[in-house]
ZASE-25001 format. One record per residue: residue in one letter; y, z, x of N, C-alpha, C in turn. Coordinates in Angstrom, 1 decimal. Each point is the difference from the previous one (the first is absolute). Example, Ala and Ser with C-alpha at 12.3 -4.5 7.8 and 13.67 -1.06 7.14 Angstrom:
BEGIN
resn; n.Y; n.Z; n.X; ca.Y; ca.Z; ca.X; c.Y; c.Z; c.X
a; -5.7; 7.8; 13.2; 1.2; 0.0; -0.9; 1.2; 0.0; 0.9
s; 1.1; -0.7; -0.4; 1.1; 0.0; 0.9; 1.1; 0.8; -0.8
! end
This chain:
BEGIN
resn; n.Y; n.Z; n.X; ca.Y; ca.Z; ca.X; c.Y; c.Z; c.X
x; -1.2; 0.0; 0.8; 1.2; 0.0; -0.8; 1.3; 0.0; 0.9
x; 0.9; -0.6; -0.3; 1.2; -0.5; 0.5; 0.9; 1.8; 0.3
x; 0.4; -0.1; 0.8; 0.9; 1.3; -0.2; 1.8; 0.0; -1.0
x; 0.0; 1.2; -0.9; 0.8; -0.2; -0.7; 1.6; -0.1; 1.0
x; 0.8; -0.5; -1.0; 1.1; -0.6; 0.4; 0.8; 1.2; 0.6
x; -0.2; 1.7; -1.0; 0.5; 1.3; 0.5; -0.7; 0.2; 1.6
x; -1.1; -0.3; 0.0; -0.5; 0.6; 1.5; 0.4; -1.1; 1.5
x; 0.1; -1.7; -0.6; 0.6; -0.5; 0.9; 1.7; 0.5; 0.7
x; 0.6; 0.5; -1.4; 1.1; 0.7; 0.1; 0.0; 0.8; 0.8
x; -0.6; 0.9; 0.0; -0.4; 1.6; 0.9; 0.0; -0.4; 1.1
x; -1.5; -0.4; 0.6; -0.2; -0.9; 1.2; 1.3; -0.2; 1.1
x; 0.9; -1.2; -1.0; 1.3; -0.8; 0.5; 0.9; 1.6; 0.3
x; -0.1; 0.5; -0.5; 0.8; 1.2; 0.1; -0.6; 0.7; 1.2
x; -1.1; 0.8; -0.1; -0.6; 0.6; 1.6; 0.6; -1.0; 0.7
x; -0.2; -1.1; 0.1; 0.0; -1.0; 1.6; 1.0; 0.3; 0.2
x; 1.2; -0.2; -0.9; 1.3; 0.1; 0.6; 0.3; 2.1; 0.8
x; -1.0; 0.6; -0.7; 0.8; 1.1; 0.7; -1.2; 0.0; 1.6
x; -1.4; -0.6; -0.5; -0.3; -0.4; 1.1; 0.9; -0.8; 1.4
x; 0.9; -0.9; -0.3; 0.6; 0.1; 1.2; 1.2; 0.4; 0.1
x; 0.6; 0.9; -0.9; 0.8; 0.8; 0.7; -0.7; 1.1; 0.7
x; -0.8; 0.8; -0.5; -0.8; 1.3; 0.6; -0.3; -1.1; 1.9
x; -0.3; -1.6; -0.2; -0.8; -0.3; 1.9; 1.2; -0.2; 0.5
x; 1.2; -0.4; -1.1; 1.4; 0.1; 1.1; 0.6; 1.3; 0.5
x; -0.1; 1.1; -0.7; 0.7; 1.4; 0.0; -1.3; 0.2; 1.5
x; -1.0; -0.2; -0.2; -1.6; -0.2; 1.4; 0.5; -0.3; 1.3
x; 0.4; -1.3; 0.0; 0.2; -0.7; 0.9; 1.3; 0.8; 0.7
x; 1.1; -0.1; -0.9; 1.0; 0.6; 0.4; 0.2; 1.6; 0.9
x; -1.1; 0.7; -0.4; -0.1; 1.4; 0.7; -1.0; -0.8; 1.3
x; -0.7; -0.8; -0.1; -1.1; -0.2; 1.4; 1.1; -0.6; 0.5
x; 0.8; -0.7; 0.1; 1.5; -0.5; 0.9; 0.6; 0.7; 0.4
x; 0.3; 1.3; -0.7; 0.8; 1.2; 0.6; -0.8; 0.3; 0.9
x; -1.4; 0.0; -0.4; -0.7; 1.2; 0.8; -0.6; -0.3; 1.7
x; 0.1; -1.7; -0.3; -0.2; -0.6; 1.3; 1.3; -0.4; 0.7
x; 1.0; 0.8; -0.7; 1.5; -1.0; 0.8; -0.1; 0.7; 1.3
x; 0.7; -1.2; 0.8; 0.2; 1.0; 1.6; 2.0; 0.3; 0.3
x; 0.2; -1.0; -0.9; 1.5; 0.1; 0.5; 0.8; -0.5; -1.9
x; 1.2; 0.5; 0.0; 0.9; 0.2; -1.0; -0.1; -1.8; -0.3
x; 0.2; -0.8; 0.9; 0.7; -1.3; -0.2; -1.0; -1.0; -1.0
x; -1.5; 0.4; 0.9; -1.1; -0.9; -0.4; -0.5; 0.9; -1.2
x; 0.0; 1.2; -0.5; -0.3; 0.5; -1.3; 0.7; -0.9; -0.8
x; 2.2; 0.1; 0.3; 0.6; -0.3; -1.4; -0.7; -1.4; -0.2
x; -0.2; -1.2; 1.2; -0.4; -1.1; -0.6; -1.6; -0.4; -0.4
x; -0.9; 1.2; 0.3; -1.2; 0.0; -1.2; 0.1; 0.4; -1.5
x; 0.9; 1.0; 0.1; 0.0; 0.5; -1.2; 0.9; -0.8; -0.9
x; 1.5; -1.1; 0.7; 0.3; -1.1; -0.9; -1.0; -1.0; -0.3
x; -1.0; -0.9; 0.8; -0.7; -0.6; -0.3; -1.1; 0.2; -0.8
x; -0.6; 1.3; 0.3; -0.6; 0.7; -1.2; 0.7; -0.4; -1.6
x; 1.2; 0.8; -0.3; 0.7; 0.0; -0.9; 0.4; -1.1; -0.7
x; -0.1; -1.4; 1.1; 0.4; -1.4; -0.8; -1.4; -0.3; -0.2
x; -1.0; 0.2; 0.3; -0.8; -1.1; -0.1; -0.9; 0.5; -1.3
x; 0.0; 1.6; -0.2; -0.8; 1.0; -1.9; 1.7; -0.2; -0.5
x; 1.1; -0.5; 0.2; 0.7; 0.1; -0.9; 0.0; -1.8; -0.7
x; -0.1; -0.8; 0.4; -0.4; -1.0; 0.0; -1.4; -0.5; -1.0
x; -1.2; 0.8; 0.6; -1.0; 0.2; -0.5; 0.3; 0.3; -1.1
x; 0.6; 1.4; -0.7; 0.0; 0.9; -0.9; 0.5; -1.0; -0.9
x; 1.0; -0.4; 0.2; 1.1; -0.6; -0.9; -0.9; -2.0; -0.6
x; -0.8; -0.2; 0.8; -0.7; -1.2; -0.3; -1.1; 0.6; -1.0
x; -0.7; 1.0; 0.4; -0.8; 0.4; -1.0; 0.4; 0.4; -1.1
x; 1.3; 1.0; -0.6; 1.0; 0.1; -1.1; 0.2; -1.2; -0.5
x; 0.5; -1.0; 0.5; 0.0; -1.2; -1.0; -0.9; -0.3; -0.3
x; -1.3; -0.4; 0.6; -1.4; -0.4; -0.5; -0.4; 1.0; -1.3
x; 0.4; 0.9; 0.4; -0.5; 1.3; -1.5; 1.0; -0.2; -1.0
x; 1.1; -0.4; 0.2; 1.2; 0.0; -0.8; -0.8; -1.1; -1.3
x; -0.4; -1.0; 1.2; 0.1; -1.5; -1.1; -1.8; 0.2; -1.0
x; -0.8; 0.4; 1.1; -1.0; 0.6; -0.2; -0.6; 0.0; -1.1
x; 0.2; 1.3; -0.5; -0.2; 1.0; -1.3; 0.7; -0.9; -1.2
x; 1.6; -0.6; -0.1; 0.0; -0.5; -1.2; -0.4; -1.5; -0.2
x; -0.2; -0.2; 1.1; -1.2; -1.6; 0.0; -1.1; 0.3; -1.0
x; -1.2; 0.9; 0.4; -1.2; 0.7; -0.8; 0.3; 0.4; -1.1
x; 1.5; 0.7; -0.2; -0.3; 0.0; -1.3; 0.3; -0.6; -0.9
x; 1.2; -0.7; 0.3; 0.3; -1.5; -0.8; -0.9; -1.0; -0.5
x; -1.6; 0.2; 1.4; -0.8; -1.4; -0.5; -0.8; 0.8; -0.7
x; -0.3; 1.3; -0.3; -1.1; 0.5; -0.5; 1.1; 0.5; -1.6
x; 1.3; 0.1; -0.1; 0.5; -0.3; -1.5; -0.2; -1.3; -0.3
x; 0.4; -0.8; 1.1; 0.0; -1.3; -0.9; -1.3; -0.6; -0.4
x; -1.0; 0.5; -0.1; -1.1; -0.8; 0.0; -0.5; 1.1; -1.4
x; 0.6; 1.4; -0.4; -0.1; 0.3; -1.1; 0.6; -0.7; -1.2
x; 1.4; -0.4; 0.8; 0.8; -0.3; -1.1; -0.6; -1.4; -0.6
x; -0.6; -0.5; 0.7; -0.8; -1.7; -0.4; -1.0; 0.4; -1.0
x; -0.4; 1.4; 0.4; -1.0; 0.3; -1.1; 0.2; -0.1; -1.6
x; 1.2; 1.3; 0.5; 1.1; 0.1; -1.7; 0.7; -1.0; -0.1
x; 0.4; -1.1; 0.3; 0.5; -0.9; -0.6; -1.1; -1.7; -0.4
x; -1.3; 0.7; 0.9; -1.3; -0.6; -1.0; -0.4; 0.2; -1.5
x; 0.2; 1.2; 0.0; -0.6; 1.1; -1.0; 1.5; -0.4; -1.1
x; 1.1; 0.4; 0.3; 0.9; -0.3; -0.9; 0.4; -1.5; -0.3
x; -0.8; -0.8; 0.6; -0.4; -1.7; -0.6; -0.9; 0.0; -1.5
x; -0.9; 0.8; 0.0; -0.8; -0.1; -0.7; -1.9; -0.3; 0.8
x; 0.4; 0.4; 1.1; -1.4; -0.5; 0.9; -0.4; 1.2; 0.8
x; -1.4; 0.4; -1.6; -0.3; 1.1; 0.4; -1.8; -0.1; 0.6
x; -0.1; -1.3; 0.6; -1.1; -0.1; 0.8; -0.2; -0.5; 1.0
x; 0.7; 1.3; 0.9; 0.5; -0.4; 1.0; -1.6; 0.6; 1.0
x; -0.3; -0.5; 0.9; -1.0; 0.7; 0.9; 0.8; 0.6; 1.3
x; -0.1; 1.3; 0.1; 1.1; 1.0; 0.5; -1.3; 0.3; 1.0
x; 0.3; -0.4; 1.4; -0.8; 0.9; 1.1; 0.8; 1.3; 0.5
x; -0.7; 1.4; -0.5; 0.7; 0.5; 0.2; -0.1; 0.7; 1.9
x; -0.9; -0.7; 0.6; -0.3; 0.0; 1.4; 1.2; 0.0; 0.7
x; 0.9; -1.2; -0.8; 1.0; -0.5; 1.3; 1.4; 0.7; -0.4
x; -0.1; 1.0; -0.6; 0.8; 1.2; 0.1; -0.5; 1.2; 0.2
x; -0.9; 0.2; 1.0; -0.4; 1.3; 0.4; 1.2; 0.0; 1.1
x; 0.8; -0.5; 0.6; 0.9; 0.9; 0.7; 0.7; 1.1; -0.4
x; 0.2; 0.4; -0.7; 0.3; 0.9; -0.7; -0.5; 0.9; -1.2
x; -0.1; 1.2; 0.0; -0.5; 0.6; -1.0; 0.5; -0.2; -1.5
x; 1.7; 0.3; 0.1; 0.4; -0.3; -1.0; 0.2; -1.2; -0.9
x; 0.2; -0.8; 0.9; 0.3; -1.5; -0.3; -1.8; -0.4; -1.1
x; -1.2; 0.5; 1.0; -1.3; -0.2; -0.3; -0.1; 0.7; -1.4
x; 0.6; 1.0; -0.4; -0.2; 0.7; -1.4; 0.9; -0.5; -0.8
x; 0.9; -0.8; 0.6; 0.8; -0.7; -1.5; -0.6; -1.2; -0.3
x; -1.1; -0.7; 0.9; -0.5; -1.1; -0.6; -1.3; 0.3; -0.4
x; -0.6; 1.0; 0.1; -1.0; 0.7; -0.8; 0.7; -0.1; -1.6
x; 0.8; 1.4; 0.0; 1.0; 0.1; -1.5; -0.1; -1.6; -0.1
x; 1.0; -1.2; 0.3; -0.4; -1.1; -0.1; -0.8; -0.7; -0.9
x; -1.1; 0.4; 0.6; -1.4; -0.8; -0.2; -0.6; 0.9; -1.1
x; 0.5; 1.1; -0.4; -0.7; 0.7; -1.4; 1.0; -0.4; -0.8
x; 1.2; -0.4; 0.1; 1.0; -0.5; -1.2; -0.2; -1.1; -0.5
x; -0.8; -1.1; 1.3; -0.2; -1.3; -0.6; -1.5; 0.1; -0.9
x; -0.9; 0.6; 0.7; -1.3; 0.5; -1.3; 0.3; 0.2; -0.9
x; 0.8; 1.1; -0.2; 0.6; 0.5; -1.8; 0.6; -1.4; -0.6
x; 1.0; -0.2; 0.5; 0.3; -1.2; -0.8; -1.1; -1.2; -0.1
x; -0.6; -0.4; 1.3; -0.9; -1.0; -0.8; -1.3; 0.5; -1.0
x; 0.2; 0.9; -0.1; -1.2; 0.6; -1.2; 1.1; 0.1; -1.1
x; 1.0; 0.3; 0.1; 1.2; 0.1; -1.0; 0.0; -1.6; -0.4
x; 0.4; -0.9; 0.6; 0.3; -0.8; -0.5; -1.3; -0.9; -0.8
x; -1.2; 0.1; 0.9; -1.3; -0.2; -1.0; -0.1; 0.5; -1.1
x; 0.0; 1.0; -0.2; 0.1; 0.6; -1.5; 1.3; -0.2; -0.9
x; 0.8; -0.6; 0.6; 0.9; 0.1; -0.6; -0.2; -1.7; -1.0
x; -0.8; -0.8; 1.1; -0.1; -1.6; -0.2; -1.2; 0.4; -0.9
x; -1.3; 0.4; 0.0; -0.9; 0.3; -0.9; 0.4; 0.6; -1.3
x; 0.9; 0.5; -0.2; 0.0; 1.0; -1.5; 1.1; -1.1; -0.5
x; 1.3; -0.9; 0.5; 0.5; -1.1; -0.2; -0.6; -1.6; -0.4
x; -1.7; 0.2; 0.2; -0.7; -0.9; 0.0; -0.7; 0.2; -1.3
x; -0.3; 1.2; -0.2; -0.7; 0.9; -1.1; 0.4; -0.3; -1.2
x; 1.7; 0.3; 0.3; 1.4; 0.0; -1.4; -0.1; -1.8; 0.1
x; 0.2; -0.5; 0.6; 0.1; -1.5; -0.6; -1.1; -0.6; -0.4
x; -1.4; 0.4; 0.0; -1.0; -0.2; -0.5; 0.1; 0.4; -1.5
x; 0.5; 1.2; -0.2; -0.5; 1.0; -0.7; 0.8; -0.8; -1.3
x; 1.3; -0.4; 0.3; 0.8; -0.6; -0.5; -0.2; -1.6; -0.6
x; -0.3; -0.5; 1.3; -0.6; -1.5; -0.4; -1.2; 0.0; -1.1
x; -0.9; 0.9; 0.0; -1.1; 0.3; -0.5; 0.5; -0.2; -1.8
x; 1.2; 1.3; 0.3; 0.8; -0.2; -1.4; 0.0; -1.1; -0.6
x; 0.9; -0.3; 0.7; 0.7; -1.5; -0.3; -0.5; -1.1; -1.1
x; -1.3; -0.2; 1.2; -1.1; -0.5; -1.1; -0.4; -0.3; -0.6
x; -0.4; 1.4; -0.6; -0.3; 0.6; -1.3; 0.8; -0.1; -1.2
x; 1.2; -0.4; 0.1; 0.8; -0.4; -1.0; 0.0; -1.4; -0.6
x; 0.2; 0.4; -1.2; -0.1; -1.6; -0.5; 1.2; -1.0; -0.3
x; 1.0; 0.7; 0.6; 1.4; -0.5; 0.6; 0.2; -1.2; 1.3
x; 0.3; -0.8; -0.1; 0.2; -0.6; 1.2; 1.2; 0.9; 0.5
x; -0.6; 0.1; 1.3; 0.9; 0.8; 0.7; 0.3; -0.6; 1.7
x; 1.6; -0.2; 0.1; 0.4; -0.5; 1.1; 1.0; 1.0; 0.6
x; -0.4; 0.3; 1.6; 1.1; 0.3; 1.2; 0.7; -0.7; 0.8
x; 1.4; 0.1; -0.2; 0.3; -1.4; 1.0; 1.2; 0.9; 1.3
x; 0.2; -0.7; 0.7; 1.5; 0.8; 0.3; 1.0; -0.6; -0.2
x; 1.0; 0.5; 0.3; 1.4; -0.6; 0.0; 0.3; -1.2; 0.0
x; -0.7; -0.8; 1.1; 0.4; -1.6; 0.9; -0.9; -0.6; -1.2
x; -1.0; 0.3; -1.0; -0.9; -0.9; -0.3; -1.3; -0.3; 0.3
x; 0.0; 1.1; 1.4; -1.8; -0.2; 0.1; -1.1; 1.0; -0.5
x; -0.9; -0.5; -0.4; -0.9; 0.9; -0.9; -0.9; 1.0; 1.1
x; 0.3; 1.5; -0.5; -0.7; 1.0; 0.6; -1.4; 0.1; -0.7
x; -0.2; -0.6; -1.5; -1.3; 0.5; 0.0; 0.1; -0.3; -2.2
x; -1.2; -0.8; -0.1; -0.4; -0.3; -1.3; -1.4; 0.4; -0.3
x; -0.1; 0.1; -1.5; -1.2; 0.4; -0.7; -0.6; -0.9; -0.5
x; -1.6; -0.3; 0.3; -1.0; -0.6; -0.9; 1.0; -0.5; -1.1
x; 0.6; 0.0; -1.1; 0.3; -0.3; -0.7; 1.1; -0.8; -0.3
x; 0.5; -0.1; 1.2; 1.2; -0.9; 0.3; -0.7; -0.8; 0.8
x; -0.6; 0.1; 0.7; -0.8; -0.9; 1.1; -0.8; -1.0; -0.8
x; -0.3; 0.6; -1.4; -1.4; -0.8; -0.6; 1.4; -1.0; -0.5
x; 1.1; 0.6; -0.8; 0.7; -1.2; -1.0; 1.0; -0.8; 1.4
x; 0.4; 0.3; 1.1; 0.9; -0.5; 1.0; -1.2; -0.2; 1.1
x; -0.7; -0.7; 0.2; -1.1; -0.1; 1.5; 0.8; -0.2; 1.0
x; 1.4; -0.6; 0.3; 0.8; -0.8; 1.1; 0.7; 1.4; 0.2
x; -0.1; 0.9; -0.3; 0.8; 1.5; 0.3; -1.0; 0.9; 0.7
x; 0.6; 0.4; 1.0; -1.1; 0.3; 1.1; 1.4; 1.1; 0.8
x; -0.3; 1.0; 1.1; 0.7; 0.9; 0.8; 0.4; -1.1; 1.2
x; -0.5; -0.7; -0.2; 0.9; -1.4; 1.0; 0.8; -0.9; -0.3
x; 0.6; 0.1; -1.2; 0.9; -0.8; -0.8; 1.2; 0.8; 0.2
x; 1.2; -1.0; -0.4; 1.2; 0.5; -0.4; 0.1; -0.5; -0.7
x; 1.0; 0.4; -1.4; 0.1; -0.3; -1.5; 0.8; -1.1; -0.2
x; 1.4; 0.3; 1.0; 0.4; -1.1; 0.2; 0.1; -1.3; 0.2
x; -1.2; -0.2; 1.0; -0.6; -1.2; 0.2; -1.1; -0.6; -0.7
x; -0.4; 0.5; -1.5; -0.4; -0.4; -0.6; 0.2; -0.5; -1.2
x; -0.9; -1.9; 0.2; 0.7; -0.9; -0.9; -0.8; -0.1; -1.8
x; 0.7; 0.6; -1.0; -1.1; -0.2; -1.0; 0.5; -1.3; -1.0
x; -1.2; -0.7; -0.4; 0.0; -1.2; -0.6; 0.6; 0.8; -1.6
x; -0.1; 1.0; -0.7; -0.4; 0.4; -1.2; 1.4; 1.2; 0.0
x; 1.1; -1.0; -0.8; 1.4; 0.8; -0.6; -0.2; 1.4; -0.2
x; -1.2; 0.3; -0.6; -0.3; 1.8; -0.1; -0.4; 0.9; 0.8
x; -0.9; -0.4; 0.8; 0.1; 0.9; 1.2; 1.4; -0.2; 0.9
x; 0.6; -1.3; -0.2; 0.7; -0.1; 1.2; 1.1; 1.1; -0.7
x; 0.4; 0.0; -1.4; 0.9; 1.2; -0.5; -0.7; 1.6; 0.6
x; -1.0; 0.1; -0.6; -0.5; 1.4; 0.6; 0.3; 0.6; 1.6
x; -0.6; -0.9; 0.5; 0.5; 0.4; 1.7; 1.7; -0.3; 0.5
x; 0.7; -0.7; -1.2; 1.2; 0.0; 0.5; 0.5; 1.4; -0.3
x; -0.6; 0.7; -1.2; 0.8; 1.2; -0.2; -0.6; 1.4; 0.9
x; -1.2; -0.4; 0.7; -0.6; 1.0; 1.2; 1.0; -0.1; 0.9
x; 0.4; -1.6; 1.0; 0.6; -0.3; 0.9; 1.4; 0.6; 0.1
x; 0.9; -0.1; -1.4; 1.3; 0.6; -0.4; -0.3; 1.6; 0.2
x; -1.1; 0.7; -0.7; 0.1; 1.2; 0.3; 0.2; 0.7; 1.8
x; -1.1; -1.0; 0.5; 0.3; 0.6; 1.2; 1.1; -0.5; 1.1
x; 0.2; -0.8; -0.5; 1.7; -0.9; 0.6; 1.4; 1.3; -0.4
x; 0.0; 0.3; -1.4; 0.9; 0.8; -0.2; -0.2; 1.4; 0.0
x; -1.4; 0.1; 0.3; -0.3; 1.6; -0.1; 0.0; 0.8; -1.2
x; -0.4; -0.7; -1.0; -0.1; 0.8; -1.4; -1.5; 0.4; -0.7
x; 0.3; 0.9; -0.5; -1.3; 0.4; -1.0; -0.3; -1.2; -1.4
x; -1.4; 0.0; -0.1; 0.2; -0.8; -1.3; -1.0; 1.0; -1.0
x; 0.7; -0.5; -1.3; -0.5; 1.0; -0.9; -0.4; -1.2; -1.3
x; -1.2; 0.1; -0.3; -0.4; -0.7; -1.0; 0.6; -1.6; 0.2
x; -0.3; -0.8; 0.7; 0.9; -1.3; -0.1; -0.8; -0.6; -0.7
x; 0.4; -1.0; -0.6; -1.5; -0.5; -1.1; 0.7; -2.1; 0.3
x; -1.1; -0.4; 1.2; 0.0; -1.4; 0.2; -0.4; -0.8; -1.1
x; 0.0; -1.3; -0.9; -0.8; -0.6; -1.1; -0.3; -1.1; 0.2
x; -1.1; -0.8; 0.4; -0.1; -1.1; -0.4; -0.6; -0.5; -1.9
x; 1.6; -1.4; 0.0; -0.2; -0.2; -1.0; -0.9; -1.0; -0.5
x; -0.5; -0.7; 1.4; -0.9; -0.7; -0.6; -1.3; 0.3; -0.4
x; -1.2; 0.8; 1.1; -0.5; 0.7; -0.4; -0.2; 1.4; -0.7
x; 1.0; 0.4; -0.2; 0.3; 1.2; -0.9; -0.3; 1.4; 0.9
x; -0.4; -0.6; 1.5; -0.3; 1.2; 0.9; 1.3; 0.8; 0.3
x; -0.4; 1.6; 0.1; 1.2; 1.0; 0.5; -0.3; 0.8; 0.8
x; 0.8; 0.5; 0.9; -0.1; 1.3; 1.7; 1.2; 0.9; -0.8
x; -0.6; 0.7; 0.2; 1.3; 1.5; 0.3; -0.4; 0.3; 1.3
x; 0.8; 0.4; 0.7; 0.8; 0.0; 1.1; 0.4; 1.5; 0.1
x; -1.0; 0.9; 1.0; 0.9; 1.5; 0.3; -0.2; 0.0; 1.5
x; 1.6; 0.4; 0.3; -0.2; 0.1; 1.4; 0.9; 1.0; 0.7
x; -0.4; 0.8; 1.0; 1.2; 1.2; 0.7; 0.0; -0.5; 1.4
x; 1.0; 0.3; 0.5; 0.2; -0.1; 1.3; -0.1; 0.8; 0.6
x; -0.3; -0.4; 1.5; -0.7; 1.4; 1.1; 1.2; -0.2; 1.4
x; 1.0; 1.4; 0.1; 0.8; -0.2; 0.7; -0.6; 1.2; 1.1
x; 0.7; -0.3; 1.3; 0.0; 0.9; 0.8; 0.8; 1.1; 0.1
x; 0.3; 1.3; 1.0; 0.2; 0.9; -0.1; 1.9; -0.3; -0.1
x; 0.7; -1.4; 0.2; 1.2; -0.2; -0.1; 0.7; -0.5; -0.9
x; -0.9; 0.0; -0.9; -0.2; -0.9; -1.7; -0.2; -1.3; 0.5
x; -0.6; -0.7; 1.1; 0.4; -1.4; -0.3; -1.5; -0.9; -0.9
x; 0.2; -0.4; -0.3; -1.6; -1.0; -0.3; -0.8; -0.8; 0.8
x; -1.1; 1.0; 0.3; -0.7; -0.6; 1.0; -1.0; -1.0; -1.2
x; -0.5; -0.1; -1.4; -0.9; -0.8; -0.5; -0.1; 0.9; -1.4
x; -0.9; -0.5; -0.6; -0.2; 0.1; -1.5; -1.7; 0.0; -0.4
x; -0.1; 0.7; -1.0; -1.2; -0.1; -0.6; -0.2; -0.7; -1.7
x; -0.5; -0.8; -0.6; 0.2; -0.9; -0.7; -1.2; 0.5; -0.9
x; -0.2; 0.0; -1.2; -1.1; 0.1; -1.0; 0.5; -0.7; -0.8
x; -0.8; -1.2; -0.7; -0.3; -1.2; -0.8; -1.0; 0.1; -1.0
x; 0.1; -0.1; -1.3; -0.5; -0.1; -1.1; 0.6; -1.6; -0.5
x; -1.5; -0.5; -0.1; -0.6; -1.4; -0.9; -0.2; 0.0; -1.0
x; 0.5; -0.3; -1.2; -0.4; -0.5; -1.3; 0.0; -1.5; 0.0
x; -1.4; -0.3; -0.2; 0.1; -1.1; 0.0; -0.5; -0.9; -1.4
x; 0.8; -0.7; -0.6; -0.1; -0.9; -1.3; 0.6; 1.0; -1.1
x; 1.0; 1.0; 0.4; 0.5; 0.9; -0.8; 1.9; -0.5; -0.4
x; 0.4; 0.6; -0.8; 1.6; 0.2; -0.1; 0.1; 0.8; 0.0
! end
């Protein structure tokens, strides 16, 4: 295991008093060997330039040092969290290549249990979401309403058996828009769906008529806005009488 970033710290620190303690050394064995005043002062200056020199080159190497390490060992967190705040929570995190540090190593532990939770969070969250629109569609169904979802722009979110059986060319890959009908009465009917969701209105009882065949739709429909009122789309329920007035 790598040594942590605190103990390289320490280390860098002994050395430095390491050579002050062999210069304060050196400096008493110079006294102790001097024979004359002249040739001490000029050991003990050359002594003095060459650990002050020293000292001072090693101070900058430590200076720049320590916030080198710790700059590359934040920034390689921060890549994490600003993975994670992408929405990219499958990330494969070795947490080996931050053993330099103890602490740094326990926040990408924490890390790596927050991204678990969430991806079991968000699994369940996509399962019980899959459940409700089943659960829903299932409904849907079961009614003997033709029943249409479209959104806003005119593309269909989702039709029932029963619209599917009397419209076959209406499908969740259509847009309403772009669809051409030979037959004046549906083309009335879908014009008054398209208006709803063009102008964003509820419809309440609309009653379409063809007069030639004596067929009629009532028309109920509410709109589905988001949390700023706007209209994101509509849901549509259709009732057929057909050869009725």
């Amino acid at each position: 295991m790598k040594r942590s970033l605190k103990a390289k710290y320490h280390t860098m620190i002994a050395i430095l008093f390491g050579i002050i303690v062999l210069q304060t050394v050196i400096l008493f064995f110079a006294v102790a060997q001097a024979t004359d005043l002249t040739t001490l002062a000029s050991d003990i200056h050359s002594i003095v330039i060459i650990f002050v020199f020293i000292i001072f080159v090693y101070i900058v190497v430590l200076y720049n040092y320590i916030p080198y390490r710790l700059h590359k060992a934040i920034h390689s967190v921060q890549q994490l969290v600003e993975e994670i705040s992408s929405g990219n929570y499958q990330i494969d995190i070795d947490s080996s290549i931050y053993d330099q540090d103890k602490d740094f190593q326990d926040l990408i532990f924490a890390l790596e249990k927050m991204l678990g939770i969430i991806t079991r969070f968000d699994q369940a969250k996509a399962d019980k979401v899959f459940e409700h629109h089943q659960r829903i569609q299932f409904l849907i169904n079961l009614l003997p309403q033709s029943i249409l979802i479209a959104s806003s722009n005119g593309d269909v979110v989702y039709c029932n058996e029963p619209l599917r059986k009397r419209f076959p060319m209406i499908s969740e890959t259509v847009n309403l828009n772009e669809l051409i009908w030979k037959d004046d009465y549906h083309a009335r009917i879908f014009s008054v769906i398209i208006d709803a969701l063009r102008y964003g209105n509820n419809l309440y009882n609309v009653i379409v008529e063809d007069v030639v065949y004596l067929h009629r739709a009532r028309i109920n429909g509410s709109i589905i806005r988001n949390r700023k009122g706007l209209s994101t789309g509509a849901v549509f329920v259709l009732d057929f009488f057909d050869n009725e007035r």
